[in-house]
C-alpha positions in Angstrom: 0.0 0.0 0.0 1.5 3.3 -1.2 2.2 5.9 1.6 2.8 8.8 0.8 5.8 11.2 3.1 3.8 14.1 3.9 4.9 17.6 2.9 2.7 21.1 3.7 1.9 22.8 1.0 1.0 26.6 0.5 -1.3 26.3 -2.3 -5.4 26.5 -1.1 -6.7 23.1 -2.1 -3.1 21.6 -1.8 -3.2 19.9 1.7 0.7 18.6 0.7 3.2 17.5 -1.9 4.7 13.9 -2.0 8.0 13.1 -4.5 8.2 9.5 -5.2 11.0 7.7 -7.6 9.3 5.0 -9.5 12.8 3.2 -9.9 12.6 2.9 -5.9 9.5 1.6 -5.8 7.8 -2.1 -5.9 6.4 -3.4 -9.2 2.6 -4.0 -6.8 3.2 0.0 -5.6 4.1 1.3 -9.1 0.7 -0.2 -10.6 -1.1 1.1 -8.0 0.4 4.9 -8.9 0.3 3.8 -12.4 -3.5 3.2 -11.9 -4.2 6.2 -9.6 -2.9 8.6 -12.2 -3.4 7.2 -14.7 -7.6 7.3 -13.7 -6.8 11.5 -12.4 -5.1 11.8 -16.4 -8.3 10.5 -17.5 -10.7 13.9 -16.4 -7.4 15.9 -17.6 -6.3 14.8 -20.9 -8.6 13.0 -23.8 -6.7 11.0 -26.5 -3.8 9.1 -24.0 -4.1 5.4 -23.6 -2.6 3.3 -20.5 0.4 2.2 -22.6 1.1 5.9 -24.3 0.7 7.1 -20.2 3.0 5.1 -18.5 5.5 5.3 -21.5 5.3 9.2 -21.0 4.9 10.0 -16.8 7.1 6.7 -16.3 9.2 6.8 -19.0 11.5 3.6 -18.7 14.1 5.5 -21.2 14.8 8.2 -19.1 18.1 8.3 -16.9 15.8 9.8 -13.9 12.2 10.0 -12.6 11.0 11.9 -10.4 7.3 12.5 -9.9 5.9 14.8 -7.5 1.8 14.3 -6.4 -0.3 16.9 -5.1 -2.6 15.9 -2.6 -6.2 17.5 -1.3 -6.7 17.6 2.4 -9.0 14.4 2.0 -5.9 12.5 0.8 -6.7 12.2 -2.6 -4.1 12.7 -5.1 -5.3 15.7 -7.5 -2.4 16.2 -9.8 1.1 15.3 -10.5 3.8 16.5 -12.5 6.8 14.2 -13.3 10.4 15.5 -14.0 12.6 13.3 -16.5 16.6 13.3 -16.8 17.9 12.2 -20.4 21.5 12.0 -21.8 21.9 12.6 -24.9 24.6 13.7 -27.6 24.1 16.5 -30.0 27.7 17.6 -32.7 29.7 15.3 -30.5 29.2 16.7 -27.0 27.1 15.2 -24.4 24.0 17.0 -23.2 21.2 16.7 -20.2 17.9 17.4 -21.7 14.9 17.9 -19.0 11.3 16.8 -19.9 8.0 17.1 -17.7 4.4 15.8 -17.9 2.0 17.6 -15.6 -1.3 17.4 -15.1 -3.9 19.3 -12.3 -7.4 19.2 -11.6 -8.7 22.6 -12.6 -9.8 24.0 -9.3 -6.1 23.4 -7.9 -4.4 24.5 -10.7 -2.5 28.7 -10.4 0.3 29.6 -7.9 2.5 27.4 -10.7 1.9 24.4 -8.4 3.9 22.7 -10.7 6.4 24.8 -12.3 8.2 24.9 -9.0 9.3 21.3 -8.7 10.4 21.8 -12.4 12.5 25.0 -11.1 13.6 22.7 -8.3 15.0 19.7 -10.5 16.5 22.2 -12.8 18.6 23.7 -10.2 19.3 20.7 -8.8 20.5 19.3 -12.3 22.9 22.8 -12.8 24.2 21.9 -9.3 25.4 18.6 -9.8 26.6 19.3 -14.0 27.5 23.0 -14.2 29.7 22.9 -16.9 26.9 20.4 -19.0 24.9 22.0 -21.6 21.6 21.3 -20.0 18.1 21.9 -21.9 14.3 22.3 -21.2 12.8 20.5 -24.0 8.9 20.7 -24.0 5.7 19.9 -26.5 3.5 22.4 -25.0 0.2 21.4 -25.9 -1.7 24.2 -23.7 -1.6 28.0 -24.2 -1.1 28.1 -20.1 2.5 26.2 -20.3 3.9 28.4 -23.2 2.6 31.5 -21.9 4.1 30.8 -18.3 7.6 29.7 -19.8 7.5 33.0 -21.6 6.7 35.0 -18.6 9.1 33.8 -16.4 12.4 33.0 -18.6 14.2 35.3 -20.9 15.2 33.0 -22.8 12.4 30.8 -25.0 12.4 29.6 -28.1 10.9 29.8 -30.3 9.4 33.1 -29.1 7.5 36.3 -30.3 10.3 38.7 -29.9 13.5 36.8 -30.3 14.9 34.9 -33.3 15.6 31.3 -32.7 19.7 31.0 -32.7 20.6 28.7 -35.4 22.5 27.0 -32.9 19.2 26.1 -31.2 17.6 25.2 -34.0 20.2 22.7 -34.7 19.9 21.3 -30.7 16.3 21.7 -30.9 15.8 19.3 -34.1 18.7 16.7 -32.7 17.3 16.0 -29.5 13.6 16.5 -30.6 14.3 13.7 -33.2 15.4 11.4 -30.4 12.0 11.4 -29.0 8.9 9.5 -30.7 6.1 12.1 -31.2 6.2 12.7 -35.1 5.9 16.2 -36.6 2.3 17.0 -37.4 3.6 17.8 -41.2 6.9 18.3 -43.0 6.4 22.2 -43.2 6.7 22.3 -39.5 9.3 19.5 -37.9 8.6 21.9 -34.6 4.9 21.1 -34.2 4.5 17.6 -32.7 1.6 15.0 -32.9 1.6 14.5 -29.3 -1.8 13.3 -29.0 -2.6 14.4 -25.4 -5.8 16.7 -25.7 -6.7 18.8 -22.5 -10.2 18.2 -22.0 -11.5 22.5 -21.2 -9.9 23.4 -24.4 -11.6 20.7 -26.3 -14.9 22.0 -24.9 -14.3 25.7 -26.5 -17.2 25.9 -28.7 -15.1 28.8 -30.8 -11.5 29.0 -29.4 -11.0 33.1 -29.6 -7.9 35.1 -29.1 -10.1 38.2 -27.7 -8.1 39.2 -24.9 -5.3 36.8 -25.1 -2.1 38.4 -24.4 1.5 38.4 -27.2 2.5 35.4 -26.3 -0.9 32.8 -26.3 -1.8 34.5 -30.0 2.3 34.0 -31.0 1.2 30.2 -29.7 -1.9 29.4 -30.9 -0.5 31.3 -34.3 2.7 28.8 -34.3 0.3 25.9 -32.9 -3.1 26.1 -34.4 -3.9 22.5 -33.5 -3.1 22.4 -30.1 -6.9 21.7 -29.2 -6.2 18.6 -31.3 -3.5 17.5 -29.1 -0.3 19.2 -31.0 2.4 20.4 -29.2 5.1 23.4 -29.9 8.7 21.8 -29.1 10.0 24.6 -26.5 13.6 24.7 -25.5 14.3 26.6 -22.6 18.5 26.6 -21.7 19.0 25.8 -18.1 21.4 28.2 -17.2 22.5 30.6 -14.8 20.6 33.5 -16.4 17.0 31.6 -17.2 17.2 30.1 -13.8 17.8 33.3 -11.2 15.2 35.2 -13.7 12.7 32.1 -13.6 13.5 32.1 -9.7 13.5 35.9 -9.2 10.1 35.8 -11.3 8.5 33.6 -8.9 9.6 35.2 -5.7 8.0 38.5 -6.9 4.5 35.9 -7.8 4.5 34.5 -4.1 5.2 37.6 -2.2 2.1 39.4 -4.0 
């Protein structure tokens, strides 16, 4: 039977946070997480089976695992996010690329419940390999996740108001390629079929960008099938500019 280390948590609705390693845990006690989120994934995200789920939040391919669960005050688990660790090699030189799933029930979702364990395994990764080349690569398949990134790092690409370095073009196509969402067409190799459809947007009757601000219409724009379940690869480079803005960001969110 799963028990979860309690942790307080600051967020209304979050009673507390638990961090689990799947590597750690019993093949009985990882289906029983398997099945717990995988059921919560289910009022989240429309077009995911088991399989494509546990190959994604408990990816057997990634170095590391972590997954953190949020928890209401009646012990029930309401969202998750897991953080994954791969090695890869891009023109000869060995890289660490970071990759998260997350998903929340709407009523506990703002406060960037989730984007803080990610800050937190980032550091933690620039810590232990500070002379690594170490990248955030997403599929954002929400208008939330890009505009957050956006908000909170200087550096995002692809992005309204920067040009894309070719340089991150080039890492942004090797280590995309490494991964086994397909591009949606040839046009766009940056646009991925990831299949995972969040449920609210799917409802929109007329998806609108009346009152959306620069960066969701520079998404949706770039991403026009994202209700479908496309994502936008995202890079974001872990370094020591992007992380004390992303932390610095933050701070000033909390202390409002």
């Amino acid at each position: 039977m799963l028990d979860f280390k309690k942790r307080k948590s600051t967020k209304p609705g979050i009673a507390r946070r638990s961090t689990v390693d799947p590597a750690k845990m019993s093949t009985a006690e990882r289906a029983e997480l398997m099945s717990l989120l995988y059921a919560l994934n289910q009022k989240i995200f429309a077009g995911v089976s088991l399989e494509d789920f546990e190959n994604h939040v408990f990816d057997p391919s990634a170095d590391s695992t972590l997954i953190q669960l949020f928890i209401a005050a009646d012990g029930q688990i309401v969202g998750y996010c897991a953080a994954h660790r791969f090695w890869r090699q891009v023109s000869g030189r060995y890289v660490i690329v970071l990759r998260a799933e997350a998903g929340l029930l709407s009523e506990y979702r703002g406060y960037g419940a989730t984007y803080r364990f990610r800050m937190i395994r980032s550091i933690a990764e620039k810590l232990r390999h500070p002379f690594t080349p170490i990248y955030y690569v997403g599929t954002l398949v929400h208008t939330s996740s890009y505009d957050l990134a956006c908000q909170n790092f200087p550096q995002v690409y692809p992005h309204p108001d920067l040009e894309t370095p070719k340089v991150i073009q080039e890492v942004a196509r090797e280590l995309i390629n490494s991964f086994p969402a397909p591009p949606v067409s040839e046009a766009d190799p940056f646009v991925r079929d990831v299949g995972w459809m969040t449920i609210e947007v799917r409802q929109e009757n007329a998806p609108s960008q009346r009152g959306d601000n620069h960066y969701v219409r520079f998404f949706k724009a770039r991403n026009p099938g994202y209700a479908k379940g496309h994502g936008l690869v995202v890079i974001v480079p872990i370094t020591v500019r992007n992380i004390s803005a992303g932390f610095l960001s933050r701070l000033r969110a909390w202390l409002r």
